[in-house]
C-alpha positions, -999 to +999 in steps of 0.1 A: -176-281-068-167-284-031-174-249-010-153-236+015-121-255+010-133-290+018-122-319-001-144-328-022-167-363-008-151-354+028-167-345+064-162-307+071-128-301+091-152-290+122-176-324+117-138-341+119-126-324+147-154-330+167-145-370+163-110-365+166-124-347+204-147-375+208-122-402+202-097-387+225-124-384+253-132-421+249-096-428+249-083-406+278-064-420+308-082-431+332-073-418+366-061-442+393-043-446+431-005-449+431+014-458+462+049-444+462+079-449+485+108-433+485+143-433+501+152-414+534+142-421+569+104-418+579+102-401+615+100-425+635+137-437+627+149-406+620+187-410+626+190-368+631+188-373+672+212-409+671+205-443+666+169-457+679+166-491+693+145-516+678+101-505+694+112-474+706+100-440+685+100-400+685+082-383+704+059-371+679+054-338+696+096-328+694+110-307+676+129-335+661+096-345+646+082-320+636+112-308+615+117-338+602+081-342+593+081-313+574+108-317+555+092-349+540+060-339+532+080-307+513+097-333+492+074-353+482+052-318+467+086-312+454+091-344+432+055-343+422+058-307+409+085-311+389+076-349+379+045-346+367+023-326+347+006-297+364-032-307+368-024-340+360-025-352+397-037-349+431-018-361+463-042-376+487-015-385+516+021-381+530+036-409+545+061-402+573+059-417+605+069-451+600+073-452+559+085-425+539+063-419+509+026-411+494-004-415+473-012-397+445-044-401+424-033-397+386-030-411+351-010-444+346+013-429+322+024-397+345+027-432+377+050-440+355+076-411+350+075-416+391+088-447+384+116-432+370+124-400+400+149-396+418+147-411+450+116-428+447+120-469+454+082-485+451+054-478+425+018-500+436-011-493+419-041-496+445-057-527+449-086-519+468-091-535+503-121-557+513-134-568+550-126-605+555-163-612+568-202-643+731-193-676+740-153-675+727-140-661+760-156-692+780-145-718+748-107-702+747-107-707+790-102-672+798-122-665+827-106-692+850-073-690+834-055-658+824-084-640+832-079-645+871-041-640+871-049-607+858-077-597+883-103-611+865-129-593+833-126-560+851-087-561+849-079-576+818-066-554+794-059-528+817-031-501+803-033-513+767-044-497+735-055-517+708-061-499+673-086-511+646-084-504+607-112-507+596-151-495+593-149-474+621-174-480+652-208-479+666-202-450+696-237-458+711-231-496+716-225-507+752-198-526+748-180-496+748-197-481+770-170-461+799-181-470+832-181-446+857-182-470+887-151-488+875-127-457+864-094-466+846-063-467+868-036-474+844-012-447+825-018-451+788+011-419+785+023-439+758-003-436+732-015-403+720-046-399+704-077-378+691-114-375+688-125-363+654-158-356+652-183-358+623-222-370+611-231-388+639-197-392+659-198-362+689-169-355+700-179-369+733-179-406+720-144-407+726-156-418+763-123-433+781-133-468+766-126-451+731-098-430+734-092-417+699-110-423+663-101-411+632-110-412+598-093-417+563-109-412+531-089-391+506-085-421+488-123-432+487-129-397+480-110-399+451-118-437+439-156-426+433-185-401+444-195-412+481-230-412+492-230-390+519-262-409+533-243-436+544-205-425+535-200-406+567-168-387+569-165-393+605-155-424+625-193-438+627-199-470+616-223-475+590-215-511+578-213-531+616-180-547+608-156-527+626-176-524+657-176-565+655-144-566+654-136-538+682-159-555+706-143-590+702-113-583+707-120-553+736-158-552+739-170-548+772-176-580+799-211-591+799-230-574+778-263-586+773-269-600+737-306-596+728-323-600+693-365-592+684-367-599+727-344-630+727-317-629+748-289-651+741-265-649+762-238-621+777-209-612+753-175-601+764-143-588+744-106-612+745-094-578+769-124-564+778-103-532+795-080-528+769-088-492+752-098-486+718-083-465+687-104-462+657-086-458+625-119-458+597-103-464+560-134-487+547-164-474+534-199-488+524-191-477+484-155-487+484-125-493+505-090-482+494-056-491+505-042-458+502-064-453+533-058-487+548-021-477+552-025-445+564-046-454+590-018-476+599+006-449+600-010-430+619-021-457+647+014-468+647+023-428+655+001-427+683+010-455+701-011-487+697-002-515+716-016-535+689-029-531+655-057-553+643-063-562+608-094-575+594-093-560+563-069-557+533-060-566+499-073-600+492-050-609+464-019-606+458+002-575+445+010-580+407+046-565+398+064-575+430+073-598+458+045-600+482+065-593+509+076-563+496+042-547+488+031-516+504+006-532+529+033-558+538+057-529+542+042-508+559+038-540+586+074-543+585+077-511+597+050-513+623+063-543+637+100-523+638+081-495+661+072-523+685+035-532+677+021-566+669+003-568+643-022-597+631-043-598+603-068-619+585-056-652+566-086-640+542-115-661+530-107-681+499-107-716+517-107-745+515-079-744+480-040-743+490-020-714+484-049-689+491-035-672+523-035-635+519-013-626+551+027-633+536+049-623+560+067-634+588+067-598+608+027-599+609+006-628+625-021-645+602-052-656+616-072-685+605-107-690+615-125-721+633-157-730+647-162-733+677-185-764+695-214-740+702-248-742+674-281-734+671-305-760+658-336-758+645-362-782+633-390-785+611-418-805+620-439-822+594-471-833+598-461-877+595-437-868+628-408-867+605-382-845+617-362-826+595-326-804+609-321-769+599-305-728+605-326-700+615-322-677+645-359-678+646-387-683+672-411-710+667-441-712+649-472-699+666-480-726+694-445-733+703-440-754+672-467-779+686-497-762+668-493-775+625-499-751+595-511-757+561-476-765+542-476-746+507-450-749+477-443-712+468-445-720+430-482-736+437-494-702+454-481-681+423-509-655+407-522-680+378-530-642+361-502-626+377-488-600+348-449-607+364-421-620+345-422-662+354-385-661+370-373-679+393-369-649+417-409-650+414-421-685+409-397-701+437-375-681+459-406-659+477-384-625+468-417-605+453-452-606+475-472-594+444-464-629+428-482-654+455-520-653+461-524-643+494-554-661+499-530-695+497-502-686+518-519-665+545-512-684+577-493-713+560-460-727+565-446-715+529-418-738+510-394-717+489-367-729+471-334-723+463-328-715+428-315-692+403-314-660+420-296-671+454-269-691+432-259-659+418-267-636+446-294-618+434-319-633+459-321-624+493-336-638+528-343-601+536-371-603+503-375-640+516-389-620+551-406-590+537-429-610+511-437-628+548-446-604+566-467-586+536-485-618+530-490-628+566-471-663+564-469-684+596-435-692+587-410-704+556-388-725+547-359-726+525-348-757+511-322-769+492-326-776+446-313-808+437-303-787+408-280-766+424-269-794+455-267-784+489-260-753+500-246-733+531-268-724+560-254-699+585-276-687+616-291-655+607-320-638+630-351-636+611-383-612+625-405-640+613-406-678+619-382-691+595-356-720+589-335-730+563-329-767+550-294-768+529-290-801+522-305-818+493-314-853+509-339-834+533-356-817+508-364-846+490-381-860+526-404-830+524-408-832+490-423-862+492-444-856+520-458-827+505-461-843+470-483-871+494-505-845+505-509-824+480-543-826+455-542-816+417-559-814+392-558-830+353-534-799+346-512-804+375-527-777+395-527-780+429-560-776+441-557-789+478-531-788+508-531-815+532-498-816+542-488-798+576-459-785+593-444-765+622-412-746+630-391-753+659-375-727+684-341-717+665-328-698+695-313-720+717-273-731+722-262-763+721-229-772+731-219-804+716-194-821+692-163-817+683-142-784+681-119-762+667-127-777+634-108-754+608-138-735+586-141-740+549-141-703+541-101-699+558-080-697+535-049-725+534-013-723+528+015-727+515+025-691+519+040-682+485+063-654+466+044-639+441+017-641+423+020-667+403+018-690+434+057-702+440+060-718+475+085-700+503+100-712+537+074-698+562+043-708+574+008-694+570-015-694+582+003-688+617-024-696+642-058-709+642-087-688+666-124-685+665-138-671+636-175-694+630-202-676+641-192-654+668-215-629+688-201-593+689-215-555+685-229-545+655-240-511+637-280-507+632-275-490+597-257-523+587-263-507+550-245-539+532-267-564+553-301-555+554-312-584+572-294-571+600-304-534+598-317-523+634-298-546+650-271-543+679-255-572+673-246-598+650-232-636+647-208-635+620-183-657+603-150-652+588-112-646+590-123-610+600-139-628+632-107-648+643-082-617+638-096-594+672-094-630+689-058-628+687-059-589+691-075-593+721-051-622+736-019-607+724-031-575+748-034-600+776-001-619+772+011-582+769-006-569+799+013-603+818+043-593+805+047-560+798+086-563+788+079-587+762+086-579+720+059-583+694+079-613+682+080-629+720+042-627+721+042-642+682+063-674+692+042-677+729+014-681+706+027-702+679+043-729+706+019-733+731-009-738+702-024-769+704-031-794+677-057-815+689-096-806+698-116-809+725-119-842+719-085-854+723-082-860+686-061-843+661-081-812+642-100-815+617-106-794+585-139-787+565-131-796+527-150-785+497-184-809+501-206-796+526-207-811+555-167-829+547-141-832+565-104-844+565-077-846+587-057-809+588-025-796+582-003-767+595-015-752+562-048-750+579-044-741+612-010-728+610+009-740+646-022-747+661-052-735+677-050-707+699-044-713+738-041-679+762-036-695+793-002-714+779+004-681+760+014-659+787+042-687+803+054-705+772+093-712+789+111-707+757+108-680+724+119-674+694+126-643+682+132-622+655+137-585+649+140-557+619+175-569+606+166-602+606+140-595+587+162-574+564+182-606+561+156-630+554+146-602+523+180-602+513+182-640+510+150-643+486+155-656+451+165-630+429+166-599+446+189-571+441+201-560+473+201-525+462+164-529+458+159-543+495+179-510+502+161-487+488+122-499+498+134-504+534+168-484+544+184-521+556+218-535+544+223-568+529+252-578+549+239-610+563+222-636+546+207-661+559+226-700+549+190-706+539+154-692+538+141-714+566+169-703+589+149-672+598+144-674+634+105-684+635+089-708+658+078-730+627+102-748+599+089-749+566+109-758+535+094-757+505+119-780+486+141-802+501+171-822+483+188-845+503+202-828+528+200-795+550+207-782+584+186-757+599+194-733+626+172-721+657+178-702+685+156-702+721+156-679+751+141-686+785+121-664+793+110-678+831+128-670+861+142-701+871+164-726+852+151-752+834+162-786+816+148-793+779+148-832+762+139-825+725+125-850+704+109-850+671+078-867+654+094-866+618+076-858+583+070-888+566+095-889+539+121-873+559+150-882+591+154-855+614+178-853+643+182-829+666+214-811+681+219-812+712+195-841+721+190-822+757+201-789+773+198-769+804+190-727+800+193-704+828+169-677+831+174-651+801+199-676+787+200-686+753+206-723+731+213-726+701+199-756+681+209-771+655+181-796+632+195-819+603+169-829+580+175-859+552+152-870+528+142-909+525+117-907+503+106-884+477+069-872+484+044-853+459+033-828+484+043-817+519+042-841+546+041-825+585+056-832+620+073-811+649+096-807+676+089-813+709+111-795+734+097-809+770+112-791+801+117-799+838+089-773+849+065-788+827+065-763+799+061-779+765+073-759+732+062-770+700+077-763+671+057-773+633+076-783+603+060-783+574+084-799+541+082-812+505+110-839+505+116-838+464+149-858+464+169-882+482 
């Protein structure tokens, strides 16, 4: 008979409760990062005090302001107290300088009664935001070109303020470094920053060269537990990217760059006086866009010239447009304030459609080499020699003197009690696996295998088991199993290079093979081969460049995210971004190989984005009157399109070592070219309501949606997407027939007469209205451009207009179309 009340053959009610608890636990919510916007004016275009023209702001110190300000941030505690669920939520930021809106860390069920407030216009979960990871200034032609008109390195960039989102800054580094013997003379009144100190970041490393750091990390905070031993909560840089960046775009002139003694060279910023803002919002554990964009609030409140990029979201958002995501709104708004902004194409190359910058307010930068390298060679002991990467000295002997030559997997511990892995047997990550008695003073082979094709492996083990062991140097070479691989310069403490490609490793594999004695069992028992290592160190500066990198991600620019093609072009411009020397962090706690270091040649989208910081401060500087969307179009029309060959760019495709003819989908108008930048003749230009207009004229938009995220009107729509006022025309789908509209201004001081002509897409007639005109300084032409389909293509085909004026300025405008129907 059952006891106590229980059902008979049933668990006791507190045995069921307990899994009833338990179940619940397992089942609970889990917390995330919400994004919200809501209606009403952010401060800076507060309509309380009148209208505000388009790059002008509040003085954030009014009264204006400050009222203002307060009033927002008491609305949005408001609408989360009596929205949500008390102790259901915790608001990490309030937006209200140039976006009005928060963040809130809470349940996905209470995100979405926000959904549903009053007032509240845009609901993003968090995506997360990720970094898109010397010799530029000399390759880009600064120092005899817009260098000089500007006074030279120790004038250019004088009197702006260039702000950085991202991993904050190395304070210590010299190439920012304030120089006491060459004082700044120029008012920077217009920005307004601060110094907030923390681990490792004094106060006193805001020096004059750094004028204001920050840090942002209520949303990392709340995204997971930090380690506070490399998590600082102060501006300090404890990754290296961010003072990379900082320092290409605004480092110092001259430096001197020197690795383990080597010195390779002097490296120099784009605006080497330009001042720098730090605005950290990445951290080593995790990087959060609720930080990203209010880091970009804020830098866009104190005053930033221009506000560099090289981080973000690298996909794209899921339940809306991608230009009207959070990030790309809150570089609407930016832009509106009067900042340019550029940020990184990202690095998902070489596939189409993988751009991660959208939007025409915001420049995206796409990354080439440049025609600087650093070979190496390894010498075998027939003469052979075989090409390869490593920032390495030589061998000892000056790579004249020959080592033993020794396969990794035929120095392994016969009685070794380690598992017989790859990581072991081949790839030289674990000294306790090799007999040292083999490899001591020997040239030692490892081999790419298992663990480096899934990242496991590392060239940091690849260095310690060499130092351990007492190796003369190593070598990794390519596994015909896995095909060849990619080899950038990395500096190694030890003689080392790397062989990618498979075809060489089969050369030494059959010299060694040659020279190598086994036994019946097929152990080797003698080692006759020999080899040395080469000097890795030295520049050469040959072949052909820009050459667009594989890693840069390609257009066409799309809608959302499954992919649908719209009428403007990205990438928009094309700048170094292939192993480029800048300032670098010494904790460098996500790249060991480069702990200790002060610098570091890097790679990546992230690399070409301070470029165009940099030069957009110097075209700037030149003319100080000019609009972010002036310096955008000087950019995009005096790009060029061939390389310094004379021959049109080329692209590197998915097979290593491929390449194929490029596209404004690689390189967007073209690469990058300063000293044409700052006295293009004509621009195109665009500003906030055209913007609004071009949003309005999307497919399927409700114009009350438009409204709401971003306080414009749809009263003007554009005839047409491509009708936006960029200097590029893209149209993603052309039938028949279609007129398109531009407008140019002079922006020189004397008058000048244009001839236009066209090199058409195949595929497609285009004519050009008026065939010639004649535009007084400040003046404006309109022009009108007719394009008809003749044949229907598969994919886009590419061509541009050439408008060639009596003073010798040349504007180039890229079209980019998919003719679908006649």
């Amino acid at each position: 008979m059952a006891a106590n009340g229980d059902v008979p053959g049933s668990l006791p009610c507190a045995v069921l409760l307990l899994l009833l608890m338990a179940f619940m636990a397992c089942h609970a919510e889990e917390r995330g990062i919400y994004l919200v916007l809501m209606e009403g004016d952010p401060v800076a275009f507060h309509r309380g005090s009148g209208p505000l023209e388009e790059g002008k702001r509040v003085e954030p110190n009014s009264e204006v302001y400050k009222a203002h300000a307060k009033h927002l941030v008491d609305s949005h505690d408001q609408l989360l107290q009596t929205t949500l669920d008390s102790g259901s939520y915790n608001k990490l930021y309030s937006f209200k300088h140039i976006v009005n809106g928060f963040s809130v860390h809470t349940t996905p069920s209470q995100a979405n009664k926000l959904k549903h407030a009053p007032g509240v216009t845009l609901v993003e979960r968090d995506r997360g935001a990720k970094l898109m990871t010397t010799y530029t200034p000399q390759f880009l032609g600064l120092p005899e070109g817009i260098w000089s008109q500007e006074g030279g390195d120790a004038n250019a960039g004088e009197g702006l303020v260039i702000g950085f989102v991202d991993t904050g800054i190395n304070p210590l580094h010299p190439s920012f470094a304030y120089d006491p013997t060459n004082p700044y003379t120029s008012n920077t009144s217009h920005f307004k920053g601060t110094c907030e100190a923390g681990p490792g970041f004094p106060a006193s490393s805001c020096n004059g060269k750094i004028v204001s750091a920050r840090f942002f990390s209520a949303g990392a905070q709340a995204a997971t537990n930090l380690n506070t031993s490399y998590d600082f909560l102060s501006p300090l840089d404890a990754v290296g990217h961010g003072s990379h960046v900082a320092s290409t775009a605004a480092g110092n002139s001259g430096v001197p760059v020197v690795l383990n003694g080597f010195f390779y060279g002097r490296a120099s910023g784009m605006a080497p006086r330009a001042r720098i803002a730090v605005y950290k919002a990445i951290y080593p554990t995790v990087g959060t866009l609720t930080d990203v964009v209010s880091a970009m609030d804020q830098a866009t409140m104190d005053g930033v010239d221009v506000l560099t990029l090289s981080i973000g979201p690298d996909t794209p958002p899921e339940d809306t447009m991608t230009f009207l995501s959070v990030f790309d709104i809150f570089m609407l708004f930016a832009r509106r304030a009067g900042v340019f902004v550029v940020q990184a194409a990202g690095n998902q190359g070489p596939g189409p459609s993988t751009v991660v910058s959208f939007s025409p307010w915001a420049v995206g930068a796409a990354a080439s080499s440049t025609d600087r390298s650093y070979p190496s060679t390894l010498v075998l002991g027939n003469g052979q020699r075989i090409g390869g990467v490593g920032l390495s000295g030589p061998t000892l002997g000056n790579g004249l003197l020959q080592y033993k030559l020794v396969l990794a997997k035929d120095a392994v511990k016969v009685n070794g009690t380690f598992p017989r892995t790859a990581q072991y047997v081949e790839e030289c990550q674990f000294a306790e696996a090799l007999d040292p008695l083999l490899v001591q003073g020997s040239v030692v082979i490892c081999i790419f295998s298992t663990g480096f094709f899934n990242g496991n492996s590392t060239l940091t083990a690849i260095i310690d088991t060499a130092r351990a062991l007492g190796f003369m140097g190593f070598v990794l070479v390519a596994n015909p199993n896995y095909g060849d691989f990619i080899a950038e310069p990395l500096p190694f403490s030890v003689p080392g290079i790397l062989i990618p490609r498979v075809a060489e490793t089969q050369i030494i594999a059959q010299y060694y093979e040659q020279q190598t004695y086994r036994d019946q069992t097929g152990l080797a028992v003698r080692f006759s081969g020999r080899a040395a290592i080469g000097e890795g160190r030295i520049s050469f500066f040959t072949g052909r460049a820009p050459i667009v990198s594989r890693f840069s991600s390609r257009g066409p620019d799309f809608i959302d995210k499954s992919r649908k093609p719209v009428d403007v072009l990205k990438p928009d411009i094309l700048a170094p971004g292939h192993q480029v020397w800048a300032a670098w962090s010494p904790i460098s706690i996500l790249d060991p190989i480069l702990s200790g270091y002060g610098f570091a040649l890097l790679s990546g989208t992230s690399m070409a984005t301070p470029h165009v910081a940099g030069i957009a401060a110097l075209i700037k500087q030149y003319n100080p009157s000019w609009t972010p969307s002036m310096i955008a179009s000087a950019m995009s029309t005096t790009a060029t399109i061939v390389d310094n060959l004379g021959e049109p760019i080329m692209a590197e495709g998915y097979d290593i070592g491929s390449l194929y003819l490029s596209t404004h989908f690689d390189f967007g108008a073209g690469f990058i070219s300063p000293n044409h930048a700052i006295d293009p003749g004509l621009v195109l230009t665009s500003g906030f309501e055209d913007y609004i207009s071009f949003l309005c004229s999307l497919p399927n938009v409700n114009p009350a949606t438009i409204r709401a995220i971003t306080g414009g009107v749809c009263t003007q729509l554009l005839n047409h997407l491509s009708d936006l006022n960029l200097p590029s025309v893209t149209i993603s789908e052309l039938r028949g027939t279609l007129l398109v509209r531009r407008n140019v201004k002079n922006i020189g001081s004397k008058q000048e007469t244009y001839l236009c002509s066209v090199i058409p897409p195949k595929g497609v007639m285009v004519s050009l209205n008026p065939p010639s005109f004649t535009i007084v300084p400040q003046g404006t032409q309109d022009l009108e451009i007719q394009l008809n389909v003749t044949q229907a293509m598969e994919d886009y085909s590419f061509g541009g207009i050439i408008l060639t004026g009596s003073l010798n300025h040349i504007v180039r405008i890229p079209i980019s179309v998919l003719p679908v129907s006649v």
